[in-house]
VOBA-1610 file (N, C-alpha, C; in pm, whole numbers, padded with zeros to 5 digits, always signed):
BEGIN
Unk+00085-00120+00000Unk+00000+00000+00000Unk+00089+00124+00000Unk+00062+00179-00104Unk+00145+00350-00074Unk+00147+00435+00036Unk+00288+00463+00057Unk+00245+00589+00162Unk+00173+00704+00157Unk+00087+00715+00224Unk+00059+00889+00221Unk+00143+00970+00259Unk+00113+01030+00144Unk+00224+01163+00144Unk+00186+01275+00283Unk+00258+01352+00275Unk+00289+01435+00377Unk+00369+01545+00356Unk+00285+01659+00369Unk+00318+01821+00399Unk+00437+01846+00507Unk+00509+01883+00481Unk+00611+02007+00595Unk+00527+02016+00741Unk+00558+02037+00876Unk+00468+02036+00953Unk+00463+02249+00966Unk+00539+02311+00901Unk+00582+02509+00884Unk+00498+02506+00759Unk+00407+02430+00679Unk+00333+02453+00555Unk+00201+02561+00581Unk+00200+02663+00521Unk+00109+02753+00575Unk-00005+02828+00440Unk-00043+02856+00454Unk-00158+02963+00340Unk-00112+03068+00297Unk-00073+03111+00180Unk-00051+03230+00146Unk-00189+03336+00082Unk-00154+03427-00008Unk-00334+03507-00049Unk-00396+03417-00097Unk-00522+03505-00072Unk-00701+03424-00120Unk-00677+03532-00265Unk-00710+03546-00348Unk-00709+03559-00497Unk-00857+03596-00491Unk-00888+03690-00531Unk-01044+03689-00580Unk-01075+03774-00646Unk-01230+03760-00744Unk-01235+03825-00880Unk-01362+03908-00783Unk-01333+04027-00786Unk-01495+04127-00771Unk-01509+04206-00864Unk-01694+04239-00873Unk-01722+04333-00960Unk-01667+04517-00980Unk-01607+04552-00828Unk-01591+04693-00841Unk-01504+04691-00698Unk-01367+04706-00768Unk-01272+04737-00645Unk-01210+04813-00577Unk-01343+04934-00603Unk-01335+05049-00482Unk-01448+04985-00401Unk-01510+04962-00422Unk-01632+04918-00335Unk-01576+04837-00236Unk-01474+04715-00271Unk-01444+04614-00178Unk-01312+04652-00098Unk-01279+04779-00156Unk-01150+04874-00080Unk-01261+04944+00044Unk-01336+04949+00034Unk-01397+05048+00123Unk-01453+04964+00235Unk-01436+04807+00267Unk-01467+04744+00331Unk-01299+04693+00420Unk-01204+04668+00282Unk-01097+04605+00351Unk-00979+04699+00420Unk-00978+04804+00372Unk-00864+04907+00382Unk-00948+05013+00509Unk-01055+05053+00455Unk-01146+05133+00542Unk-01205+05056+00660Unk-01234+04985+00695Unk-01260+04911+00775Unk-01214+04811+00853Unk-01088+04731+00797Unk-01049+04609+00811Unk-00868+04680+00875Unk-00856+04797+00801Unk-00724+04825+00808Unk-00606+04782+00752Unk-00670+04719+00598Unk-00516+04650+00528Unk-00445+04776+00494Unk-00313+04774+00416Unk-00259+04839+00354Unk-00248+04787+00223Unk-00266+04889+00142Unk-00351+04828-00009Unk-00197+04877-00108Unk-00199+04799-00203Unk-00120+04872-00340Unk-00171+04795-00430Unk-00169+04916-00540Unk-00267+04935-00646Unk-00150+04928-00796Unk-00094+04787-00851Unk-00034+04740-00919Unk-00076+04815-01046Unk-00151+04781-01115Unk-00283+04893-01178Unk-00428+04849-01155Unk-00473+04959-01284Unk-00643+04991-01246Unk-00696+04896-01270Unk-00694+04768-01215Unk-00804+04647-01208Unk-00750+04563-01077Unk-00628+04563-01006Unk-00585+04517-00915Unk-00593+04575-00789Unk-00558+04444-00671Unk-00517+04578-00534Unk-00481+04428-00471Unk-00362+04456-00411Unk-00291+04367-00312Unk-00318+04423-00150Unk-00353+04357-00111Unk-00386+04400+00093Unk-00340+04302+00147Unk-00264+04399+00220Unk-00101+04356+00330Unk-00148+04395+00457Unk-00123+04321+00521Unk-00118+04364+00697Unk-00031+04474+00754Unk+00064+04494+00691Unk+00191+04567+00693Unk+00253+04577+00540Unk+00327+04718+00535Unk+00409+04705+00400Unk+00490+04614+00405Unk+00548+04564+00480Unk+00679+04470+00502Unk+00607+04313+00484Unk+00490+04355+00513Unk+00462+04163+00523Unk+00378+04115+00382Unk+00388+03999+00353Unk+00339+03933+00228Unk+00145+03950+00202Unk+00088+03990+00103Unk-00033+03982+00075Unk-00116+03884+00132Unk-00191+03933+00203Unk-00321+03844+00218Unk-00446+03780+00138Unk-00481+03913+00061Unk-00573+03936-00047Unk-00492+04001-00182Unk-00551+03933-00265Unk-00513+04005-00406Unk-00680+04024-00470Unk-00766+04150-00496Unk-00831+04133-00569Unk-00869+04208-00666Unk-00920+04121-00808Unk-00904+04136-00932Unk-01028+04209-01023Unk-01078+04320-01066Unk-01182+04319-01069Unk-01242+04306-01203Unk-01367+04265-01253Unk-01439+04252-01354Unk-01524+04331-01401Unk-01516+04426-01390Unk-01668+04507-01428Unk-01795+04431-01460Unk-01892+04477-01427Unk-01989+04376-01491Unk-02023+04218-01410Unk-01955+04156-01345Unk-01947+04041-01332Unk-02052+04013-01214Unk-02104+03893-01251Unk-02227+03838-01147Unk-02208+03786-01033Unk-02288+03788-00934Unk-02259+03719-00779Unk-02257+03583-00811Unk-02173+03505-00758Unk-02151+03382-00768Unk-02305+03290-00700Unk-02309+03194-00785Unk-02481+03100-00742Unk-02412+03018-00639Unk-02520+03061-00502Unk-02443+02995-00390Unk-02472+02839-00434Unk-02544+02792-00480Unk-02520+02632-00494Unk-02386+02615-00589Unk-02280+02637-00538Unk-02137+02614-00664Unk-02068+02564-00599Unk-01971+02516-00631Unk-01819+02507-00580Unk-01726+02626-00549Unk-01649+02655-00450Unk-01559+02792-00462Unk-01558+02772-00301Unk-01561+02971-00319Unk-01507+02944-00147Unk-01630+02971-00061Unk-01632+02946+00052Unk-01730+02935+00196Unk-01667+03063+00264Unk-01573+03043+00286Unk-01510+03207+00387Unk-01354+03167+00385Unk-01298+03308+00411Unk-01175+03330+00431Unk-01128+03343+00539Unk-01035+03282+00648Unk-01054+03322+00761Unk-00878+03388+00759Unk-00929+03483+00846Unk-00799+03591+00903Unk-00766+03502+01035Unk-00645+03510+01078Unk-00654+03453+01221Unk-00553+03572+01275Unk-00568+03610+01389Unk-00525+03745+01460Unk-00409+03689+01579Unk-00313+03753+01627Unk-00254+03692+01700Unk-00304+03680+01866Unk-00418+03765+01921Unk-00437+03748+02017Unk-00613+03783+02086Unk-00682+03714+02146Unk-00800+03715+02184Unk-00862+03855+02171Unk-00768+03968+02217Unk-00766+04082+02265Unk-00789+04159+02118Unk-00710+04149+02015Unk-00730+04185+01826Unk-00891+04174+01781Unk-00926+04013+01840Unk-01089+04004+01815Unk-01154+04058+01898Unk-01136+04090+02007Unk-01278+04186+02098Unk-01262+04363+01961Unk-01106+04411+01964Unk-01130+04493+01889Unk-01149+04522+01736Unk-01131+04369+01704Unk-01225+04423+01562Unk-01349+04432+01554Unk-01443+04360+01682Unk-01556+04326+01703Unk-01618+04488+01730Unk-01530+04558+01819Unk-01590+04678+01830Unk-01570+04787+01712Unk-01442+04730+01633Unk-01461+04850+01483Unk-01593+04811+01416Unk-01613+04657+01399Unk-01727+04631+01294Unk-01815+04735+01345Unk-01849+04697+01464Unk-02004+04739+01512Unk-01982+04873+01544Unk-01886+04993+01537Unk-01902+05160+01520Unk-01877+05158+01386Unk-01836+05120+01283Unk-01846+05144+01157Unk-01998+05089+01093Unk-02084+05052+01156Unk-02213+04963+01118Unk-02195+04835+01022Unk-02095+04750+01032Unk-02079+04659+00951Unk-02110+04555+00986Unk-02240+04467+00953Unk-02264+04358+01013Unk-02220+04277+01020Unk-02231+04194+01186Unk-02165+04057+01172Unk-02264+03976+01168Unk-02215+03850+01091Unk-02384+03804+01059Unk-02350+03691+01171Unk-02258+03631+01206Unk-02239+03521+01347Unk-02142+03518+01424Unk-02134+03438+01499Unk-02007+03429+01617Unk-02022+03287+01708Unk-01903+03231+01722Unk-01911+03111+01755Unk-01765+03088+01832Unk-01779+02982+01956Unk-01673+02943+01984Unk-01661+02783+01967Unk-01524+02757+01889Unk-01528+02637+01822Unk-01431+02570+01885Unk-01439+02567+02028Unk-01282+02495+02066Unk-01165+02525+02061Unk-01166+02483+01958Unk-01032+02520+01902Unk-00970+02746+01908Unk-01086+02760+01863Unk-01056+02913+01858Unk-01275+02952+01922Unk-01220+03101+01887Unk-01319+03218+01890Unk-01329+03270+01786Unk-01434+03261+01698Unk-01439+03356+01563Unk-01604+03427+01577Unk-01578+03494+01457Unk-01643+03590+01424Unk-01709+03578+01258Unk-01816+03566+01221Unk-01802+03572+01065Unk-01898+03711+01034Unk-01883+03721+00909Unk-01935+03868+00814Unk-01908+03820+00687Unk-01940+03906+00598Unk-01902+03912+00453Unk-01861+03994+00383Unk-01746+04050+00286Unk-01707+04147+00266Unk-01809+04222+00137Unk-01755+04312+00106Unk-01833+04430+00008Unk-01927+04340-00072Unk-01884+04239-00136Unk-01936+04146-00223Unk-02008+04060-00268Unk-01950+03998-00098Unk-02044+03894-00037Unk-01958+03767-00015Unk-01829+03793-00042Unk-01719+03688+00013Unk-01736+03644+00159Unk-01746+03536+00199Unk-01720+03490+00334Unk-01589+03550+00409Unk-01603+03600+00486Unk-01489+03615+00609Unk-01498+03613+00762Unk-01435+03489+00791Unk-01414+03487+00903Unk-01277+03508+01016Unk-01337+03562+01107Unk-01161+03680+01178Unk-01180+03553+01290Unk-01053+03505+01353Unk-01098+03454+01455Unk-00948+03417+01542Unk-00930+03393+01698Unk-00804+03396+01727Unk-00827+03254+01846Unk-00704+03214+01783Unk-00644+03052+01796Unk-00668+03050+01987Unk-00700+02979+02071Unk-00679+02910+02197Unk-00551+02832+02177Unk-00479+02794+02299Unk-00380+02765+02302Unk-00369+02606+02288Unk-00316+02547+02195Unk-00299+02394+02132Unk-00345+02296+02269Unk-00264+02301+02398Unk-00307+02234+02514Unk-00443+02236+02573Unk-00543+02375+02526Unk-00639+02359+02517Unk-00751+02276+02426Unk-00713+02232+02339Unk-00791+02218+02215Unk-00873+02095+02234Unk-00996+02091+02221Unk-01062+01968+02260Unk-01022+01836+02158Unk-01012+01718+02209Unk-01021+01647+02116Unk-01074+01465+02133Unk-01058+01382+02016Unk-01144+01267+02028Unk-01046+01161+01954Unk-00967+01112+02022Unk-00860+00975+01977Unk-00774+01140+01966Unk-00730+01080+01826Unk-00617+01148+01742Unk-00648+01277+01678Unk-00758+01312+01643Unk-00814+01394+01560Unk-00900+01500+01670Unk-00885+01645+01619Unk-00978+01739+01706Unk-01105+01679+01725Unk-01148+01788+01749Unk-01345+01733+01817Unk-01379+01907+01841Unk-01378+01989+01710Unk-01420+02144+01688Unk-01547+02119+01697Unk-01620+02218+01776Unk-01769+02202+01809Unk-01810+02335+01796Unk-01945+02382+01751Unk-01990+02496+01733Unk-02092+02548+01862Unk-02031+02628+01913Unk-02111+02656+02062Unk-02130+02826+02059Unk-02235+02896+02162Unk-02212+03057+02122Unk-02102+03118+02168Unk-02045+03224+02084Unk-01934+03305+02152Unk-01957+03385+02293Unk-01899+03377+02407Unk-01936+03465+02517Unk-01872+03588+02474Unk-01939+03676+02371Unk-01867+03809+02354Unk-01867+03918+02465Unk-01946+03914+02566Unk-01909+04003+02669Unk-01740+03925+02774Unk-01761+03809+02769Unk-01594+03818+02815Unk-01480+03874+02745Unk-01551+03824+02613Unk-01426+03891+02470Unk-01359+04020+02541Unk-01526+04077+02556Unk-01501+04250+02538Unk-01436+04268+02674Unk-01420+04179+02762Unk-01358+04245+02908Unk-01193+04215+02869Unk-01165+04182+02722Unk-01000+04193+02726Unk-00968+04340+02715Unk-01058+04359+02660Unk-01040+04583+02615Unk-01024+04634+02797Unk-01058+04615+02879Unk-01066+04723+02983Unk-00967+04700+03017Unk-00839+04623+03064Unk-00729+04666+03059Unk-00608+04724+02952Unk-00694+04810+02828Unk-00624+04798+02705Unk-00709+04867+02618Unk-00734+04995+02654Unk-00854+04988+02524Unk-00873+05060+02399Unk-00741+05058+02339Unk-00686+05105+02236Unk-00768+05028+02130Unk-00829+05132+02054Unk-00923+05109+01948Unk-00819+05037+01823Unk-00916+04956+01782Unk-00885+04911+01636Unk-00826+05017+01547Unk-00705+05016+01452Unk-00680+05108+01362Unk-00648+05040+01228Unk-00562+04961+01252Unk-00485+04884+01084Unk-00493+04726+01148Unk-00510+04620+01043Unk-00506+04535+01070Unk-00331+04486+01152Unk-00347+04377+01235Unk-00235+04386+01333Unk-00105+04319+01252Unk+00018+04357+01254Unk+00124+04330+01123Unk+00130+04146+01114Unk+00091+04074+01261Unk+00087+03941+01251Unk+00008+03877+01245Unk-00098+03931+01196Unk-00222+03857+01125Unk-00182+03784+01025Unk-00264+03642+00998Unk-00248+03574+00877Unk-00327+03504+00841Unk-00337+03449+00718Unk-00465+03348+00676Unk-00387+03245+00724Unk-00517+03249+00830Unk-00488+03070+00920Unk-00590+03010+00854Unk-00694+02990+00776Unk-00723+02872+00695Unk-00877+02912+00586Unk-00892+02834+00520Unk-00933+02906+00365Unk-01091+02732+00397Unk-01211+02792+00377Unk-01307+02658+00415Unk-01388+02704+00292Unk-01357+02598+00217Unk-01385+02559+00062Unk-01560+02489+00029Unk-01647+02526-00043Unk-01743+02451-00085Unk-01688+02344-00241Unk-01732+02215-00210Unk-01684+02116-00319Unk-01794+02034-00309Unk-01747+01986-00424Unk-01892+01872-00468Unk-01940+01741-00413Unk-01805+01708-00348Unk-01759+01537-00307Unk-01664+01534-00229Unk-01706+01524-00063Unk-01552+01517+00003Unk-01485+01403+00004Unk-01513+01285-00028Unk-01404+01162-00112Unk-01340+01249-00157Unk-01382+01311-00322Unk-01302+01370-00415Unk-01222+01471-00345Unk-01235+01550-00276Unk-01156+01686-00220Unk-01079+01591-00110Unk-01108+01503-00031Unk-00997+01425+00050Unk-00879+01404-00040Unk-00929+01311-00143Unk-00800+01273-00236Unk-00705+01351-00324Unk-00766+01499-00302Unk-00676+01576-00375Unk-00590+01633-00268Unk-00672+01675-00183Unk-00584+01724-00086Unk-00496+01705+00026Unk-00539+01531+00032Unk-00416+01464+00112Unk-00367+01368+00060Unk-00449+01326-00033Unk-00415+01218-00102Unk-00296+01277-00214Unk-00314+01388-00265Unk-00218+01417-00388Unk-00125+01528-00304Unk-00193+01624-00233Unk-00074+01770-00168Unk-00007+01703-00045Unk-00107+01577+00052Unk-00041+01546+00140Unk-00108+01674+00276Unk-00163+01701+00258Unk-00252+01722+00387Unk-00292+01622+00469Unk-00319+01628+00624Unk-00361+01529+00688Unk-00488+01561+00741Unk-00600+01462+00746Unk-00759+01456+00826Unk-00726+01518+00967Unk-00783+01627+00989Unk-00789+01618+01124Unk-00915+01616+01245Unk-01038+01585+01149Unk-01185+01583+01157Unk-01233+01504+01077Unk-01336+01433+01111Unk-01458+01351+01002Unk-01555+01373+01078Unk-01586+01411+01200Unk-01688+01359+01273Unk-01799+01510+01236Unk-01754+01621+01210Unk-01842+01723+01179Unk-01924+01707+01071Unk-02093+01690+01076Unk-02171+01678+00964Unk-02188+01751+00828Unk-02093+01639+00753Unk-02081+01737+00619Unk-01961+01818+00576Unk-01898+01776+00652Unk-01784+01845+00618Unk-01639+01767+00687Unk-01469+01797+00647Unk-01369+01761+00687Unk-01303+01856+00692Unk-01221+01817+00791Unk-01111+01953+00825Unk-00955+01879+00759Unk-00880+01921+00735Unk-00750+01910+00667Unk-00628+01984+00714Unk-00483+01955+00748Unk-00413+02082+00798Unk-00273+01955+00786Unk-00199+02094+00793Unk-00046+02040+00834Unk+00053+02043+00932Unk+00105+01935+01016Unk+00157+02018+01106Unk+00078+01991+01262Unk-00009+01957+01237Unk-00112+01923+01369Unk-00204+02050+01395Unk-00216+02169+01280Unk-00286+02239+01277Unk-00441+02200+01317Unk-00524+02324+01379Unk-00708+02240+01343Unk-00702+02202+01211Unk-00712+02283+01158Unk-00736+02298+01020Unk-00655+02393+00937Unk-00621+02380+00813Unk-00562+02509+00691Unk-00638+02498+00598Unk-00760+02399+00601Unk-00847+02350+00542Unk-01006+02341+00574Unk-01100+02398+00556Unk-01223+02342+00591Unk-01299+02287+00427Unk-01360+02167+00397Unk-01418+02150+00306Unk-01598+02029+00344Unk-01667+02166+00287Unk-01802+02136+00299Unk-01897+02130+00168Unk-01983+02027+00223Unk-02097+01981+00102Unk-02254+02033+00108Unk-02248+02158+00208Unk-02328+02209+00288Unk-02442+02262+00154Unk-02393+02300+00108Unk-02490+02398+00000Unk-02433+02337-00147Unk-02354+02253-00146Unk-02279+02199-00289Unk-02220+02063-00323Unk-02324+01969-00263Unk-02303+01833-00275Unk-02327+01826-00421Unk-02248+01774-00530Unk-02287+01763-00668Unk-02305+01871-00727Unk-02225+01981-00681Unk-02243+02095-00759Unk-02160+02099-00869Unk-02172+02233-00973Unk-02048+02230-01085Unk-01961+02365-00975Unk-01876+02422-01100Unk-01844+02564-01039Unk-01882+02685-01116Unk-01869+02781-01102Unk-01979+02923-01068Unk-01924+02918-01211Unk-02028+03054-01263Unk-01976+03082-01445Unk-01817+03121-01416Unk-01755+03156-01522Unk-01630+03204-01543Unk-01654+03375-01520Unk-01784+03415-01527Unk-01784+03566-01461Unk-01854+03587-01335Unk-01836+03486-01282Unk-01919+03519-01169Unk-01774+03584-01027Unk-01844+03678-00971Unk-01747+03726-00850Unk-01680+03620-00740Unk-01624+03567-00652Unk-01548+03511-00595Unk-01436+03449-00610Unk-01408+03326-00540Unk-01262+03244-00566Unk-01174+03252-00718Unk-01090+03316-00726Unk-00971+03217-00840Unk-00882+03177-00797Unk-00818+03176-00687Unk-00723+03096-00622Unk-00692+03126-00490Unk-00622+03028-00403Unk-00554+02992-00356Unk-00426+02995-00317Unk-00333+03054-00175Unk-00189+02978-00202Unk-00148+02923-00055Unk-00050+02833-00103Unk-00008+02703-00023Unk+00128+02671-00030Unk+00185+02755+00078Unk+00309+02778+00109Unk+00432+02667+00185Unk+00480+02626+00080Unk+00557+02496+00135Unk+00680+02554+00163Unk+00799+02558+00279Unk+00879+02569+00320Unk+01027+02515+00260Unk+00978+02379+00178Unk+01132+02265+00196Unk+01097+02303+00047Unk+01199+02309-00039Unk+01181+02265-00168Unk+01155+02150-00231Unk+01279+02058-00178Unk+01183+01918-00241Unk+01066+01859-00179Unk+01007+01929-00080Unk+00891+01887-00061Unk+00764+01927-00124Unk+00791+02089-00203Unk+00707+02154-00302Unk+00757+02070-00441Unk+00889+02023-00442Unk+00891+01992-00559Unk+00802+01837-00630Unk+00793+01759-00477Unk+00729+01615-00436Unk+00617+01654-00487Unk+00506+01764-00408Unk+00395+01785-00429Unk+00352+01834-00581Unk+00449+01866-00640Unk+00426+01935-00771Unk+00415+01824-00840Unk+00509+01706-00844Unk+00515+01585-00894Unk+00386+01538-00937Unk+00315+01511-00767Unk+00188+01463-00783Unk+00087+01492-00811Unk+00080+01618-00868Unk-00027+01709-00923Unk-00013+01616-01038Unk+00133+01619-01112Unk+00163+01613-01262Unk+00114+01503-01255Unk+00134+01401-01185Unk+00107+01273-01198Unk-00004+01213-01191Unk-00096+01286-01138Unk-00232+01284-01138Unk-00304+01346-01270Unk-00233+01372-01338Unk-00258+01434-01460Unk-00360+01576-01465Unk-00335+01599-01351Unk-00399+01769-01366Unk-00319+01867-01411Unk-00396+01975-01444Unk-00291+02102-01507Unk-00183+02149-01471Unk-00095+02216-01471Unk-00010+02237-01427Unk+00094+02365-01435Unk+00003+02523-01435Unk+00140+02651-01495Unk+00255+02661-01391Unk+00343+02669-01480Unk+00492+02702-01434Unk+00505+02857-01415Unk+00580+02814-01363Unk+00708+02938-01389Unk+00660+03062-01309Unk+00573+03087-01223Unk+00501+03193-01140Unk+00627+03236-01018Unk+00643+03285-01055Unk+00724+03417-00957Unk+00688+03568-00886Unk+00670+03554-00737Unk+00611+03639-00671Unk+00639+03667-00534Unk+00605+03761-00466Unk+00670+03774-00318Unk+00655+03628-00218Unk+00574+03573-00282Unk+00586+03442-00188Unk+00729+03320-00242Unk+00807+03360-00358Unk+00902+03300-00398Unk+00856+03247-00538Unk+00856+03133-00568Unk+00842+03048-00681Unk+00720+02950-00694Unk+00679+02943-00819Unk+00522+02897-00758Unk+00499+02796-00865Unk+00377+02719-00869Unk+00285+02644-00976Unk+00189+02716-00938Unk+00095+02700-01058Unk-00081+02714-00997Unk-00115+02573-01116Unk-00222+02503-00999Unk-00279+02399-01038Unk-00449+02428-01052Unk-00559+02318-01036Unk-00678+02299-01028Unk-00738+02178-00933Unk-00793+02169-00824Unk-00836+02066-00780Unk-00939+02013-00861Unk-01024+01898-00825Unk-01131+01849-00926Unk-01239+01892-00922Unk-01273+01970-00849Unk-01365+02106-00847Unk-01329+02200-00936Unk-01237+02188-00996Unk-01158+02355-01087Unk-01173+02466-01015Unk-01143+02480-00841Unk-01075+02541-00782Unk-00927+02571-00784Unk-00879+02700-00799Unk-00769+02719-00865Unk-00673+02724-00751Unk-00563+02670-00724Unk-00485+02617-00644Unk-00338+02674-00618Unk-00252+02757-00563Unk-00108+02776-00630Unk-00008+02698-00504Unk+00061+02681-00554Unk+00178+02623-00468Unk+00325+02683-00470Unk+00350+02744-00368Unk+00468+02774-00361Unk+00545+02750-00236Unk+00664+02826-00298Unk+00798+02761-00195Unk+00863+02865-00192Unk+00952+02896-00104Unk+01102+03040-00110Unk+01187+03018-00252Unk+01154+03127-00277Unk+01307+03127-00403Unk+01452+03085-00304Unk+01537+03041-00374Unk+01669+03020-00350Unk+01730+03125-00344
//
């Protein structure tokens, strides 16, 4: 029997990629509200950084014209930001709500405290900050993430010793994990651990699997919630075009690149960018995928 492959346990998420219809509109949610720091490559782009110094979070691309994605599709579910400290989420919680920006839920999942909303568009985003690993509930080998309500009035008692308002997003924020709608989680298991080498770190949640590297919860959420047997959205519709998936070792990006090829999925070369050296692939959803590693 073959081994399963296996990710770097430092393998992390790089930007969410996404196509919107009008990208002042979705500047006026992420920069104005959120506190990225934006640069504007040209007039159809915008990269949002946590810091000038630190690598893109978001890249998004815009279309004029282009339609809201049909939630019965394949693509993405939400983006999640993860913040470095409990104290980041009480105060983004209080920018949303003086800027009037709704949050549409809030949940504590064990594992962390999040928050969800949607941006200008209608992209999923969820902000949420990690509990400490020794905390983390779990069942054998694998977590045991449970959806329970957030106690946001304790949140908010991290502010009274501290109560320096929200201004720019915090420089060590990062996409701690990207929760995907797909058609078939067989099919999305086998691409994503079976071919990148991700490991299960959930089955027991209805409808969905968690995935990660490293003993992460998750870098992965993939659900059949609204898209069991779905296709994916038109080619103009607003949301997902990619993905990135930041491998550390080279021959371990170079392993994983292998098995894309070998699986006979697509495969562009030659992508060069602040995250180093890249592929972009397609899972079997034709979710668009990139993989990279540090330049040399």
């Amino acid at each position: 029997m073959p081994t399963q492959p296996r990710l770097p346990g430092d393998t992390s998420l790089g930007w969410v990629k996404l196509r919107v219809a009008d990208r002042e509109r979705s500047l006026r949610f992420y920069r104005d509200v959120l506190g990225y720091q934006v640069d504007l490559p040209d007039d159809r782009t915008a990269r949002l950084r946590p810091a000038p110094d630190r690598p893109a979070h978001f890249v998004l691309s815009e279309l004029p014209g282009a339609i809201p994605r049909p939630q019965r599709s394949t693509g993405l579910y939400h983006t999640a930001i993860l913040l470095p400290h409990r104290r980041e989420l009480a105060r983004v919680i209080r920018r949303l709500v003086d800027a009037g920006w709704p949050i549409g839920g809030a949940a504590d999942h064990g594992v962390s405290e999040a928050i969800y909303l949607d941006d200008a568009e209608g992209n999923g985003i969820e902000i949420y900050a990690d509990r400490p690993r020794s905390a983390w509930p779990a069942q054998g080998e694998q977590v045991a993430m449970y959806t329970d309500p957030l106690d946001i009035p304790d949140l908010l008692r991290e502010l009274a010793a501290d109560p320096q308002p929200w201004s720019t997003m915090p420089p060590d924020a990062r996409i701690g994990h990207v929760h995907l709608q797909v058609s078939d989680l067989d099919r999305a298991e086998e691409f994503y651990c079976g071919i990148l080498g991700f490991e299960v770190t959930q089955r027991s949640y209805p409808g969905a699997l968690f995935v990660s590297a490293g003993g992460y919860h998750h870098h992965l959420g993939l659900n059949i919630w609204n898209s069991r047997r779905a296709g994916p959205p038109p080619q103009n519709a607003t949301g997902l075009l990619a993905f990135a998936i930041v491998i550390p070792e080279r021959p371990a990006w170079e392993a994983a690149v292998e098995r894309v090829r070998a699986a006979g999925l697509p495969v562009e070369e030659a992508l060069r960018d602040e995250y180093g050296i890249g592929v972009a692939t397609r899972d079997f959803d034709l979710i668009g995928v990139e993989l990279w590693t540090p330049a040399a």
